[in-house]
C-alpha positions as CSV (number, residue, x, y, z in Angstrom):
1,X,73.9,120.5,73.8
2,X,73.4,123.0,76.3
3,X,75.8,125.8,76.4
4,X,76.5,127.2,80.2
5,X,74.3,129.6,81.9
6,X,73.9,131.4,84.7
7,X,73.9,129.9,88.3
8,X,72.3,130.7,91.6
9,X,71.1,134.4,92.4
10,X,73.7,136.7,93.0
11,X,73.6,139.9,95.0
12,X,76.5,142.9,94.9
13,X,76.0,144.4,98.2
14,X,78.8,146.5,98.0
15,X,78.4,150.3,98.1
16,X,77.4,151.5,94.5
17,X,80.1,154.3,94.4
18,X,81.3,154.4,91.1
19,X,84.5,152.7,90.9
20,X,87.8,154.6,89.1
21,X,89.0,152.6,85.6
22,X,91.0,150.1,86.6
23,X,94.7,149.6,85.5
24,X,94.8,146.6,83.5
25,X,96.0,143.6,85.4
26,X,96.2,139.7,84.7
27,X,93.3,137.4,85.5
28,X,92.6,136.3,88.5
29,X,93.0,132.6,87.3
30,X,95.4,132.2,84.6
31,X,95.3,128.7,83.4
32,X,95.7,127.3,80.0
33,X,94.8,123.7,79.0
34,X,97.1,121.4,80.0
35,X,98.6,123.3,82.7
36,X,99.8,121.4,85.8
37,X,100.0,122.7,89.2
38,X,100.5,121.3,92.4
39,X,98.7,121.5,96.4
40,X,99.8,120.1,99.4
41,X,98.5,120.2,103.1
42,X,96.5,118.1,106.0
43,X,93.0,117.2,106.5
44,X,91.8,116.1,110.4
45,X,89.2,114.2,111.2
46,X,88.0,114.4,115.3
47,X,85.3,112.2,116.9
48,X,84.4,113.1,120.6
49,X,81.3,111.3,122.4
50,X,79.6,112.4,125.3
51,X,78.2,110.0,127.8
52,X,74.4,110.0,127.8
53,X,72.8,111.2,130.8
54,X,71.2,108.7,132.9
55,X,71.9,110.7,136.2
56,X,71.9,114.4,137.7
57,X,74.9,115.8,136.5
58,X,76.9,116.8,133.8
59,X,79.1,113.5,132.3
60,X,82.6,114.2,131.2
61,X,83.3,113.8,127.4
62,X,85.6,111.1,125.7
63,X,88.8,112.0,124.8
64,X,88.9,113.3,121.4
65,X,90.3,110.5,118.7
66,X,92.0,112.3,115.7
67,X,93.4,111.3,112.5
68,X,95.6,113.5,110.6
69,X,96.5,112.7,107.0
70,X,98.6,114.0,104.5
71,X,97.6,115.8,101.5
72,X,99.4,116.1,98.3
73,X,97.3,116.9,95.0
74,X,98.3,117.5,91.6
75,X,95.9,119.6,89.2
76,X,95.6,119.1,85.4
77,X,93.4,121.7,83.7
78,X,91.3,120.8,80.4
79,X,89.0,122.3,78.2
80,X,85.9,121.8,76.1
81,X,84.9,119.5,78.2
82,X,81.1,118.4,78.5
83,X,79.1,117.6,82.0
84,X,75.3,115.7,81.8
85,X,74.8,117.4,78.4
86,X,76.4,121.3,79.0
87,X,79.0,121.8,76.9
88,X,82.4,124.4,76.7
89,X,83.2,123.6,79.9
90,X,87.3,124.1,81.5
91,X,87.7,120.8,83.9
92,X,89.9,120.1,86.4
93,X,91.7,116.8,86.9
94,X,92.9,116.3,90.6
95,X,95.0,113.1,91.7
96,X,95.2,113.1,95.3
97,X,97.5,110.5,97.5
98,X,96.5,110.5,101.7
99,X,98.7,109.3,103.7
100,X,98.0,108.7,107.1
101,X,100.7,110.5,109.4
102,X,100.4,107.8,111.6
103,X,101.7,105.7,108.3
104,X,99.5,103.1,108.7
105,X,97.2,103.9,105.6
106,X,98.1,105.4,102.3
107,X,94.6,105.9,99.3
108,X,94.8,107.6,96.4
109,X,91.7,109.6,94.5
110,X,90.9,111.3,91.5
111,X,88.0,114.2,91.2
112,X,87.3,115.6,87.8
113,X,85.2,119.2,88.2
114,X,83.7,121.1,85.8
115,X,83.1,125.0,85.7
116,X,83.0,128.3,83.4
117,X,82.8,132.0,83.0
118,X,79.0,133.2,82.2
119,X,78.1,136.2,81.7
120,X,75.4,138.0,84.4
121,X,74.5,141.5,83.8
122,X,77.2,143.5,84.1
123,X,79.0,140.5,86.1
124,X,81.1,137.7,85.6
125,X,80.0,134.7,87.7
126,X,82.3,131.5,88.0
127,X,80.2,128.6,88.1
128,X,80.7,125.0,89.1
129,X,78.3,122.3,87.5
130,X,79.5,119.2,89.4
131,X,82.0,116.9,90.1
132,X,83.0,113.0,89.7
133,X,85.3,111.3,92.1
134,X,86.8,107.6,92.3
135,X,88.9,106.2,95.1
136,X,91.5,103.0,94.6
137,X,88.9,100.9,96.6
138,X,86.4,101.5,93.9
139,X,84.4,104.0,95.7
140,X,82.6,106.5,93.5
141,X,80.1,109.5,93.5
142,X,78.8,111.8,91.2
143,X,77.4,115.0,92.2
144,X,75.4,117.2,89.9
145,X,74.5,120.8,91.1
146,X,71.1,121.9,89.7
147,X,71.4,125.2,89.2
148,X,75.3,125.4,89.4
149,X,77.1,127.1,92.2
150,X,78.4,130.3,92.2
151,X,82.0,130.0,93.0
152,X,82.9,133.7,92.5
153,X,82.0,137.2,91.0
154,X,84.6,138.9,88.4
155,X,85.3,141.9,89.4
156,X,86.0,141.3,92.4
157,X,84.3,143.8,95.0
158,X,85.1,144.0,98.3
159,X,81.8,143.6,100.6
160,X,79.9,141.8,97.7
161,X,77.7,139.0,98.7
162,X,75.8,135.6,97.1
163,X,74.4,132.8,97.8
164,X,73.7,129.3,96.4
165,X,70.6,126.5,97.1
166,X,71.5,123.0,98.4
167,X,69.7,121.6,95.3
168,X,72.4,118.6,94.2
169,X,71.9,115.0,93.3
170,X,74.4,112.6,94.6
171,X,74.9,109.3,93.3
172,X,77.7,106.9,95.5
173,X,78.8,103.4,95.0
174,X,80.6,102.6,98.3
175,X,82.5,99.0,97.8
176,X,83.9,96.4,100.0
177,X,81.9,94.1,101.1
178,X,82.7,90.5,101.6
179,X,81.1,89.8,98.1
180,X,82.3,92.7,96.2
181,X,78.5,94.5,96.3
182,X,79.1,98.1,96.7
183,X,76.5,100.4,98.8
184,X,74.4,102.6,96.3
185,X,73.3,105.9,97.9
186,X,71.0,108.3,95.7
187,X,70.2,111.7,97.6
188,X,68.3,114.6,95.8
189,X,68.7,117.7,98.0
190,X,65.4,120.4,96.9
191,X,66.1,124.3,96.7
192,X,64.8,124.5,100.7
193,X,67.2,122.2,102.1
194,X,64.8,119.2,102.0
195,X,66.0,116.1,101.0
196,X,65.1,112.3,99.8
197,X,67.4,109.7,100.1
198,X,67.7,105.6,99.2
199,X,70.9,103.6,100.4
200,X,70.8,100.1,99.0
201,X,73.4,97.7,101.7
202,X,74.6,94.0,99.9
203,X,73.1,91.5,101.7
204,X,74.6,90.6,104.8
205,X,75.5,94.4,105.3
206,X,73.1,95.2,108.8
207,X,72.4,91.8,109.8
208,X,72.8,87.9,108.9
209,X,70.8,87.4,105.6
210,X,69.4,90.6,105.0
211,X,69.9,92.8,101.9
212,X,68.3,96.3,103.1
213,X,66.8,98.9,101.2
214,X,66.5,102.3,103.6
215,X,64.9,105.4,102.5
216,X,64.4,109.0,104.3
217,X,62.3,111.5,103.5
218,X,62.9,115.0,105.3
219,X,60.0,117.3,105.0
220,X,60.2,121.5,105.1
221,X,59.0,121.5,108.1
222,X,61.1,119.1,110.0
223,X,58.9,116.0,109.8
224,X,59.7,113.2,107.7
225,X,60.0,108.9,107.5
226,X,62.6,106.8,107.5
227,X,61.8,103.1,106.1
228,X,63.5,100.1,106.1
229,X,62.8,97.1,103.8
230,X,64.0,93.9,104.0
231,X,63.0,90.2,103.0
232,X,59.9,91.3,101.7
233,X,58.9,93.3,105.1
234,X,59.1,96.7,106.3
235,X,59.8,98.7,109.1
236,X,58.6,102.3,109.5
237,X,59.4,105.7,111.9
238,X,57.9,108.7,111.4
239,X,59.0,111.7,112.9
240,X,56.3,114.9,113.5
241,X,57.0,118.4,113.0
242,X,57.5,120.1,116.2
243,X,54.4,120.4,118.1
244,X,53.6,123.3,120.7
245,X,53.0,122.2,124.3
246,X,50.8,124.1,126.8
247,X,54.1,124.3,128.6
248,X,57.4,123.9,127.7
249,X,59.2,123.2,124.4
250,X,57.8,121.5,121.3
251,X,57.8,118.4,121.0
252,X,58.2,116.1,118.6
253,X,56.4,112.5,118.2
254,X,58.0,109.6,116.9
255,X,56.2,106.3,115.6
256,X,56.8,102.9,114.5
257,X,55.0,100.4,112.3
258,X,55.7,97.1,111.0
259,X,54.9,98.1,107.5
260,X,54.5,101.1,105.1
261,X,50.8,102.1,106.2
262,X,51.6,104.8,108.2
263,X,47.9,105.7,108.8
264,X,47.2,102.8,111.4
265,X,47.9,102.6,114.7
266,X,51.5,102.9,115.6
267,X,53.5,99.5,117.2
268,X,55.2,101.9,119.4
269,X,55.0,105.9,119.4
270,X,57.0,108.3,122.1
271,X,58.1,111.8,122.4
272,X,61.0,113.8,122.4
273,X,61.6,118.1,123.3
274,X,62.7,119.4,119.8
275,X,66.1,120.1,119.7
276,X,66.0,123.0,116.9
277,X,63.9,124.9,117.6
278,X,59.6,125.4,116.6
279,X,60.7,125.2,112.8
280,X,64.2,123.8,111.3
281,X,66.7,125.5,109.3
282,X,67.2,123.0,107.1
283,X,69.8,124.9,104.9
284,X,71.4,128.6,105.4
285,X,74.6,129.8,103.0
286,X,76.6,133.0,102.6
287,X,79.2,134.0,100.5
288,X,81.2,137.0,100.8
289,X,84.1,138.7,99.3
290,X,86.1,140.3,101.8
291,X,88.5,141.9,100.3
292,X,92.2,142.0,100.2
293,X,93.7,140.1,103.7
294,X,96.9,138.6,105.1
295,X,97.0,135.4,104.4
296,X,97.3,133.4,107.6
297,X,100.3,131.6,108.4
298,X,98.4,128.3,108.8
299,X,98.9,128.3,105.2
300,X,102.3,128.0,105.5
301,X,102.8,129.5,102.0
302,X,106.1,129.8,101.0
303,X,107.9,133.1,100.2
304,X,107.6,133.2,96.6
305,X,104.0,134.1,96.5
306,X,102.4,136.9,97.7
307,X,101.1,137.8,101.2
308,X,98.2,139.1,100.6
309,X,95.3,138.0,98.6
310,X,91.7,137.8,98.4
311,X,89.2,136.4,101.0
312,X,86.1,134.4,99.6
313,X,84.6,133.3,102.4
314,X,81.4,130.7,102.5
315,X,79.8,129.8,105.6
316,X,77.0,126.8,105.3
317,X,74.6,125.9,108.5
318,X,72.3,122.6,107.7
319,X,70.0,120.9,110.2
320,X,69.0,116.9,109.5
321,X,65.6,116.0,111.4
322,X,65.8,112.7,110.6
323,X,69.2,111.3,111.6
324,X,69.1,114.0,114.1
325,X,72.1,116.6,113.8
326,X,73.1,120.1,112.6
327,X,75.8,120.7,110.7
328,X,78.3,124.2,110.5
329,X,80.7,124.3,107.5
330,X,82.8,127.3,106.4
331,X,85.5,127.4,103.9
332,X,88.1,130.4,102.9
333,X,89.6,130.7,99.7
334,X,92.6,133.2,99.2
335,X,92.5,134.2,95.5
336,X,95.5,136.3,93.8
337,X,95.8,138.1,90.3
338,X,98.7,136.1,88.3
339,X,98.2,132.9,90.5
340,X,94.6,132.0,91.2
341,X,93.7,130.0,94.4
342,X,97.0,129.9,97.0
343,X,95.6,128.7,99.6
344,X,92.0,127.1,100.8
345,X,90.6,126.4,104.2
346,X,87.3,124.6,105.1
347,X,86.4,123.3,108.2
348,X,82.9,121.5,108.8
349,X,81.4,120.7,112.0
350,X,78.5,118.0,112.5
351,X,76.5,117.5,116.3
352,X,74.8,114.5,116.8
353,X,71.5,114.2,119.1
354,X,70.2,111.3,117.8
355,X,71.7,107.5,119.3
356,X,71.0,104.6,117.5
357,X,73.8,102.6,118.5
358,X,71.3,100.6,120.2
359,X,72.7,100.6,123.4
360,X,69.3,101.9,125.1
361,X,65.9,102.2,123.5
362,X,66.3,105.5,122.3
363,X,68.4,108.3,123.1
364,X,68.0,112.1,122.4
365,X,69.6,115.1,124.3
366,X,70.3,118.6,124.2
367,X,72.7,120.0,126.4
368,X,75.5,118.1,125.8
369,X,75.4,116.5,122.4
370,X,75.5,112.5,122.2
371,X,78.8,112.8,119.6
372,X,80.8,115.8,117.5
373,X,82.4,115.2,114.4
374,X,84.8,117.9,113.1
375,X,86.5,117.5,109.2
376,X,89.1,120.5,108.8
377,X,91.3,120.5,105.7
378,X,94.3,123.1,104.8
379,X,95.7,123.1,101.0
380,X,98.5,125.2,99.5
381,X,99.6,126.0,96.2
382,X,103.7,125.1,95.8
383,X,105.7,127.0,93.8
384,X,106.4,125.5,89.9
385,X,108.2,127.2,86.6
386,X,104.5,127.5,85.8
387,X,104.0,129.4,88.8
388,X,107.0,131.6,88.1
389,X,105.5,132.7,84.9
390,X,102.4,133.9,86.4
391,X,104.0,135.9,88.8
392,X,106.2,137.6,86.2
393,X,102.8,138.1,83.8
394,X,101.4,139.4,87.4
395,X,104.5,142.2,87.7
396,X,104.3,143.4,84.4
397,X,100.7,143.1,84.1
398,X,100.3,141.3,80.9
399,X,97.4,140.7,79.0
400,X,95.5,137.7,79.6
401,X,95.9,134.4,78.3
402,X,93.3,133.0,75.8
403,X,92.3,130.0,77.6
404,X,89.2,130.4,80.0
405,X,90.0,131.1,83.5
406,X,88.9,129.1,86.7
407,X,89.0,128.6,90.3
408,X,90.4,125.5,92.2
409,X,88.4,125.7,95.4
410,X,85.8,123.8,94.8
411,X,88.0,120.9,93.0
412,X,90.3,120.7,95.7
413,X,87.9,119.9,98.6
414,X,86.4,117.1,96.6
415,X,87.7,114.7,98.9
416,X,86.7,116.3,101.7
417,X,83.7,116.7,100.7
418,X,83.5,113.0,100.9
419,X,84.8,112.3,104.0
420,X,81.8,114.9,105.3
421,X,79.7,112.5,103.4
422,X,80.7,109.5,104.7
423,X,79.9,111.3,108.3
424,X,76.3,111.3,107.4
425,X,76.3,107.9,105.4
426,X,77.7,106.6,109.0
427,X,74.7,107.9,110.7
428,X,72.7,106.4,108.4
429,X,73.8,102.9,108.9
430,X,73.2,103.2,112.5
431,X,69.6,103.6,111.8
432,X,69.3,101.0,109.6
433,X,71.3,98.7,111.7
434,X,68.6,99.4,114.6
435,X,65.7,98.9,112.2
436,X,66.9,95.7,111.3
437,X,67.6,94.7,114.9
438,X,63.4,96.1,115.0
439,X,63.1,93.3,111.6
440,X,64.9,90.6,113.7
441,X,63.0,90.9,116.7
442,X,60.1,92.6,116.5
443,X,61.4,95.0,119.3
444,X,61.1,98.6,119.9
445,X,63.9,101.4,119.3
């Protein structure tokens, strides 16, 4: 089996002053196998729409709709495990329980990640290799990283810097369907933020007797397809890159055909100004240790843990040509020696342009957006006897336990992960739902 290797690129752009020889102090993430710790906090999801603009003037938005749920994790730790064939790995068992504070919804979760220590040059990287989560509904989705993600770099340096590629392959099962079929969704993400993606819907799922089959395919440069297939037919739009104007902005062309042949002459083809620019960013990350920091009340961490600890900050920008949003997601991780992670924050931040509600033919804008979605998640560690321990290793700087160590960050926001997903997977079924209204009756978008 494979052993564990070395992740994405890292950089160290610190300042290369040599550093005095440190005094000896407990790792950063002190965690034997079978240890048990616990999180707590509250993820928010908003949803504001704008009005589309059929008339001078700027429309008002729509109130913004927000659910808050209640967070409470608990975190098993294991080791030797193995992940699609890499061995030696520590994982991380987390049950969650949501509970709407509105009380009217309670689910439950599990997320089981994987990560290690591996040697880089004269660094230590912490790497993550995946994750698999499961839901009480039967939801599921398996997420492979290819190369893993740098989660941090041991020792930590103040001003050092990293990144990580998108490249992932996501496998969901999404149930609850009158007959029990789940939803399949298989996305491959490539190293430039590219992506392919088929979403299998149970029949009946976009329309009366239809089982759909839809498929995207985002190109580098911002073109790309979207197909639909159904009953043995198939339904087409292709989107150009963006194409320079005598005048103007870029635009970009969008066709339709009733079929795959996207050589022939289109059933229906119009334009739209390019929202993002002459070429997409498709993806953009940074990853940066800031140092030693307050930790910000928001935390609300109680008083038997430190006040300060380390900043790992990660800021993600992506931009989807095809369903027609960006996306902005950061997330802060405060890391202390003797405890590990005490408290993580991650925000994320899509804006749609596209509308395929199909309330209109088509409908694209600019200035403002069509619809915001914002996912923001706060989660803290609480104090334990386990915890207690750590401290006092931390106080008299004791040497450091045998078992591997390990961050928490990326296990933690597992679920929110998903509900960013499920975003995207929303916007997704809009599209299909007005290509099969195009399979139905032959219409236009």
């Amino acid at each position: 089996m494979p052993t564990p290797s070395g992740g994405s690129t890292a950089t160290n752009t610190s300042a290369t002053t040599p550093a005095p020889t440190p005094t000896p102090v407990p790792p950063l993430y002190p965690r034997a196998a079978g240890d048990t710790f616990a999180y707590s906090g509250q993820l928010q999801q908003a949803f504001q729409s704008f009005p589309e603009i059929v008339a001078p003037g700027t429309p008002s938005p729509e109130p913004v709709a927000t659910t808050t749920v209640n967070v409470a994790q608990t975190v098993t730790v294991s080791t030797n495990q193995t992940y699609n064939g890499t061995s030696g790995l520590v994982g991380l068992h987390v049950a969650e329980t949501d509970t709407q504070t509105s009380g009217l919804k309670t689910t439950t979760s599990t997320t089981d990640t994987y990560e290690s220590l591996v040697q880089v040059g004269a660094l230590t990287q912490l790497l993550s290799y995946g994750a698999q989560f499961a839901d009480e509904a039967g939801d599921t989705t398996s997420t492979l990283y290819a190369p893993p993600l740098v989660l941090d770099q041991i020792p930590q340096t103040p001003g050092a810097s990293w990144s990580n590629g998108p490249s992932a392959t996501v496998d969901e099962a999404v149930a609850g369907d009158a007959t029990g079929s789940p939803i399949t969704v298989v996305r491959t993400t490539n190293a430039d933020g590219s992506y392919t993606e088929k979403t299998t819907y149970p029949p009946n799922f976009a329309a009366p007797g239809i089982t759909g089959v839809g498929q995207i395919q985002e190109n580098t440069d911002g073109s790309g397809t979207f197909s639909f297939v159904a009953n043995g037919s198939t339904i087409s739009i292709t989107y150009s890159p963006p194409e320079p104007q005598p005048s103007g902005p870029p635009l970009i062309t969008v066709n339709e055909y009733a079929g795959t042949d996207t050589t022939v002459k289109p059933s229906s083809t119009f334009q739209i100004p390019t929202w993002f620019g002459n070429a997409p960013a498709l993806y953009g990350e940074t990853d940066q240790d800031q140092g030693v920091v307050t930790i910000p009340a928001s935390c609300n961490l109680q008083k038997a843990f430190p006040g300060h600890a380390t900043a790992l900050a990660q800021t993600i920008a992506r931009t989807d040509t095809i369903l027609g949003y960006t996306e902005a997601q950061t997330t802060t991780s405060y890391v202390a020696a003797g405890y590990g992670v005490l408290c993580t924050v991650a925000t994320d931040k899509q804006t749609l342009y596209y509308d395929f509600n199909g309330d209109q033919r088509f409908a694209f804008t600019a200035t403002p957006p069509l619809e915001i979605t914002t996912v923001s998640e706060t989660l803290t560690m609480e104090p334990s006897p386990l915890i207690n321990a750590s401290s006092q290793r931390a106080t008299r700087g004791a040497s450091a336990p045998s078992a591997p160590v390990f961050g928490m960050s990326a296990a933690l926001h597992a679920n929110f992960e998903r509900v960013v997903r499920a975003a995207h997977r929303r916007r997704a079924a809009q599209l299909l739902r007005a290509a099969a209204h195009l399979h139905l009756t032959g219409g236009a978008l």
